[in-house]
C-alpha positions as CSV (number, residue, x, y, z in Angstrom):
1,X,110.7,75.3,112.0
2,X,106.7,75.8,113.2
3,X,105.6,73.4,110.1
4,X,106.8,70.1,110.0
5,X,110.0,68.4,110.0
6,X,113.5,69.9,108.9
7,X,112.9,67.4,105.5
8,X,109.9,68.7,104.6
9,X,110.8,72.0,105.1
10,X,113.7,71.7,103.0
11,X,111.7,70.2,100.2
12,X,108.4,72.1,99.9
13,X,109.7,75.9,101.1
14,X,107.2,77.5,99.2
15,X,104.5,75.2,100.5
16,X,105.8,76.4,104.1
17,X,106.3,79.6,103.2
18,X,102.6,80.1,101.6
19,X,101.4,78.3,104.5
20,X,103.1,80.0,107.4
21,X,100.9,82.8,109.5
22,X,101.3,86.3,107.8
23,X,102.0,85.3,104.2
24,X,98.0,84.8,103.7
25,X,98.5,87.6,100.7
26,X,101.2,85.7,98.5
27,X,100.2,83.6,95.8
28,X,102.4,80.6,94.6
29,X,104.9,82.0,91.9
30,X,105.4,78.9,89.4
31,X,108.4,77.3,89.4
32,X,109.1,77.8,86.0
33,X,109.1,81.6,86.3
34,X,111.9,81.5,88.9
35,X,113.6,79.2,87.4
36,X,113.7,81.5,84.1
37,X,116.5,83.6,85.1
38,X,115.5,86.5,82.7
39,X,112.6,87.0,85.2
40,X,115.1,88.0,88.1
41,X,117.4,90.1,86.5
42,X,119.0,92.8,89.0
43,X,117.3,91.2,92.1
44,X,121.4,90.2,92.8
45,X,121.7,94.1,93.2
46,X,118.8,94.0,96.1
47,X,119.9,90.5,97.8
48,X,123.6,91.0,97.6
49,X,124.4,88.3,100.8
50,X,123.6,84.7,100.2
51,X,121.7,85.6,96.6
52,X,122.1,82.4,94.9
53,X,121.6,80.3,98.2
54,X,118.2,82.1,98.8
55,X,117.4,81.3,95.4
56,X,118.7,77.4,95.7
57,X,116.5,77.3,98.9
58,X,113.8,78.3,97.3
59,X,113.8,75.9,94.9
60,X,114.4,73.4,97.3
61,X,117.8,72.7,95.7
62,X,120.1,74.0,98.8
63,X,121.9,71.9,100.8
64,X,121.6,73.1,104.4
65,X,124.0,70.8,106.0
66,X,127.0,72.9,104.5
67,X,125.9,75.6,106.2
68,X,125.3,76.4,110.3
69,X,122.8,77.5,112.2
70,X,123.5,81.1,112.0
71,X,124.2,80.8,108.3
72,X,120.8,79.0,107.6
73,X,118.9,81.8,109.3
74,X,120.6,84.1,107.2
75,X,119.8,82.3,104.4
76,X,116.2,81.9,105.1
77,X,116.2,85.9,105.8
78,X,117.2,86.3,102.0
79,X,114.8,83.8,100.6
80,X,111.9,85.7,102.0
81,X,112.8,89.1,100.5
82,X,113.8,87.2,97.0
83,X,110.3,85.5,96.9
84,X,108.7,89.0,97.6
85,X,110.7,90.7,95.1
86,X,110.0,87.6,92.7
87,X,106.4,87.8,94.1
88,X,106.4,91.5,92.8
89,X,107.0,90.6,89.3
90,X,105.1,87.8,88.9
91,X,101.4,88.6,89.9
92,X,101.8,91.3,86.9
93,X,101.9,88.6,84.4
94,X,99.0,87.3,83.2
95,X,99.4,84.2,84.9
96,X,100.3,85.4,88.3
97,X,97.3,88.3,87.9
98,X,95.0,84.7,87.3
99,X,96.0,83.6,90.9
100,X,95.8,86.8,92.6
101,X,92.3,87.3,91.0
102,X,91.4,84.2,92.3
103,X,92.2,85.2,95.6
104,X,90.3,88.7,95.1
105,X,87.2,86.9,94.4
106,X,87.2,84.7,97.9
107,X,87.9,88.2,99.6
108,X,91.2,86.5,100.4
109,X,92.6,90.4,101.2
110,X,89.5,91.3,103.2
111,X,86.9,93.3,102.8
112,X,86.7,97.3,102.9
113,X,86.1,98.6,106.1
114,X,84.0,102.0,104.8
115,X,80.3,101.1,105.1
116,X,78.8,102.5,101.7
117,X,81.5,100.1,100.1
118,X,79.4,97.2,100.8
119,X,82.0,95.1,101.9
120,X,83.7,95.4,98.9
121,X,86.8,93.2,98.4
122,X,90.4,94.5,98.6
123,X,93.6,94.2,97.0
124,X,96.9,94.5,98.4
125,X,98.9,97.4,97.4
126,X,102.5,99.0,97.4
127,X,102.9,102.5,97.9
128,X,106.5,102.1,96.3
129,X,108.0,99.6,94.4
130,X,111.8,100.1,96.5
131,X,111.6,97.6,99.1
132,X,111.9,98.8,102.9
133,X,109.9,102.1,102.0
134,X,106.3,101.4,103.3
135,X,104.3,98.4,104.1
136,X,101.4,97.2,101.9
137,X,98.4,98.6,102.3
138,X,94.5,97.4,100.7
139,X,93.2,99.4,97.8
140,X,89.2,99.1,97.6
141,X,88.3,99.4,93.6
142,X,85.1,100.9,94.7
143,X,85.7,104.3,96.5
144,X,89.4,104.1,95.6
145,X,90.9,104.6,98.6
146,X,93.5,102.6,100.5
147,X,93.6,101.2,104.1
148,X,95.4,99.4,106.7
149,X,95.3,95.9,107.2
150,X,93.9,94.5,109.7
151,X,96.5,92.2,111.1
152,X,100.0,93.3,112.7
153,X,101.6,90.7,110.5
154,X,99.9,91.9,107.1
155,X,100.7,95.3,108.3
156,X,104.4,94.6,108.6
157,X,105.0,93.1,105.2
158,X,106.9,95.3,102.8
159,X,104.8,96.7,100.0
160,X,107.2,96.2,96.9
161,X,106.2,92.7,97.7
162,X,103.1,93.9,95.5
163,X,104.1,96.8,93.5
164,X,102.1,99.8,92.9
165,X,100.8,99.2,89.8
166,X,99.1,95.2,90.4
167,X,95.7,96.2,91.6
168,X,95.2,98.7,88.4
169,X,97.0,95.9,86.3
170,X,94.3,93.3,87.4
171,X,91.6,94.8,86.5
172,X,92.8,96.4,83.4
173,X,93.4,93.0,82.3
174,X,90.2,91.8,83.8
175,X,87.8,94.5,83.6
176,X,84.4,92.7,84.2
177,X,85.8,92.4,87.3
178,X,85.9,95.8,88.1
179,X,83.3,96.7,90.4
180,X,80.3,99.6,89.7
181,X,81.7,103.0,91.0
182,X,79.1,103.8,93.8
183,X,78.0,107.5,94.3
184,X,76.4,107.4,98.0
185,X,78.5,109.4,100.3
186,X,77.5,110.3,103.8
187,X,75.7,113.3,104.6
188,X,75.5,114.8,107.4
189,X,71.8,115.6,109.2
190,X,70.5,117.3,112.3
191,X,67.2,116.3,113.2
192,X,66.8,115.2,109.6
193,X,68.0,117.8,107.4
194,X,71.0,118.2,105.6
195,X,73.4,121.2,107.0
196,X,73.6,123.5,104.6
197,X,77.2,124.6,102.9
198,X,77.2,128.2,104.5
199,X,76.8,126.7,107.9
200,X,80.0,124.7,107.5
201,X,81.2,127.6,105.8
202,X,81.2,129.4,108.9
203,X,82.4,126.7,110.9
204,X,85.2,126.9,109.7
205,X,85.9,130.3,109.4
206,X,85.2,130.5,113.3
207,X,88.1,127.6,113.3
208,X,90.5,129.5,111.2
209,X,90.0,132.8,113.7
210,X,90.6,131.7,116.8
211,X,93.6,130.2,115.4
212,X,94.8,133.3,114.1
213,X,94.1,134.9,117.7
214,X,95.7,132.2,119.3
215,X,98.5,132.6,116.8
216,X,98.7,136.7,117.9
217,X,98.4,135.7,121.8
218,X,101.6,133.1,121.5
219,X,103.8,135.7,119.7
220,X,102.9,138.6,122.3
């Protein structure tokens, strides 16, 4: 394992979990909420193999030496997608939305990348709540649009991790939060002044005709 010794890994997963590289956007779900095995109902259905050991391992209740190598890496495997889809569930209870927004207010997600957002602070997103659909992606509040992160490894985690409906959630519940909608948009300017609507207009019917003519030349 990259942090620590085998015993500690064993006995703080979630502590090595949190901390290893990648996982920078998960918050710690409280033991008590996993433990409460109303809160996972149907997660069996989505981590069929090893279920119960994934969950024993990440309460730090398993006991690897029953199990070999191969076994264990399997097992580990299942524990990361059961913490996501625990993960998922969590951060949309008032509790879990407290830590994320704790997390929101250090910029712990990043900051969005359009300039007139004033590096506004993000929020992770999913863009479905079925696992192995789409990745997470960062919702700026501000303009209201979504990006990609930064990093390959944020990039790669699955977005019903989050869920699609946290970022709304958050600030529904915590509405001071929510930042002032910002009117500036881009605009742009030759030498100064604006381009006027009928010159784009025109643009782009000059676009749309040559590719009609193209269209007519590839069919003759």
């Amino acid at each position: 394992m990259s942090s620590g010794s085998d015993s500690e890994y064993s006995k703080y997963w979630i502590d090595w979990f949190l901390d290893s590289k990648g996982n920078e956007y998960f918050c710690e779900v409280d033991e008590e909420y996993i433990l409460d095995r109303f809160n996972l109902t149907g997660l069996n259905l989505e981590v069929q193999q090893y279920y119960l050991e994934a969950l024993d391992m990440i309460t730090d209740n398993l006991d690897e030496e029953k199990f070999d190598d191969k076994a264990r890496d399997q097992i580990e495997r299942a524990a990361r997608h059961l913490y996501g889809l625990i993960h998922a569930r969590f951060i949309i209870t008032s509790r879990g939305l407290i830590k994320m927004l704790e997390k929101y207010k250090k910029a712990e997600f990043g900051r969005c990348p359009r300039v007139l957002c004033n590096l506004q602070p993000l929020l992770p997103v999913g863009l479905s709540d079925v696992p192995c659909v789409k990745t997470v992606k960062l919702y700026c509040p501000k303009c209201e649009d979504i990006y990609n992160p930064k990093s390959s490894r944020h990039a790669s985690i699955d977005g019903a991790y989050f869920g699609t409906s946290f970022p709304h959630m958050l600030f529904q519940a915590h509405a001071n939060y929510m930042p002032t909608k910002s009117n500036d948009r881009y605009e742009p300017r030759i030498f100064g002044f604006k381009i006027h609507h009928i010159a784009e207009q025109h643009r782009w019917q000059d676009r749309a005709r040559e590719e009609y003519q193209k269209r007519i030349t590839d069919t003759k």
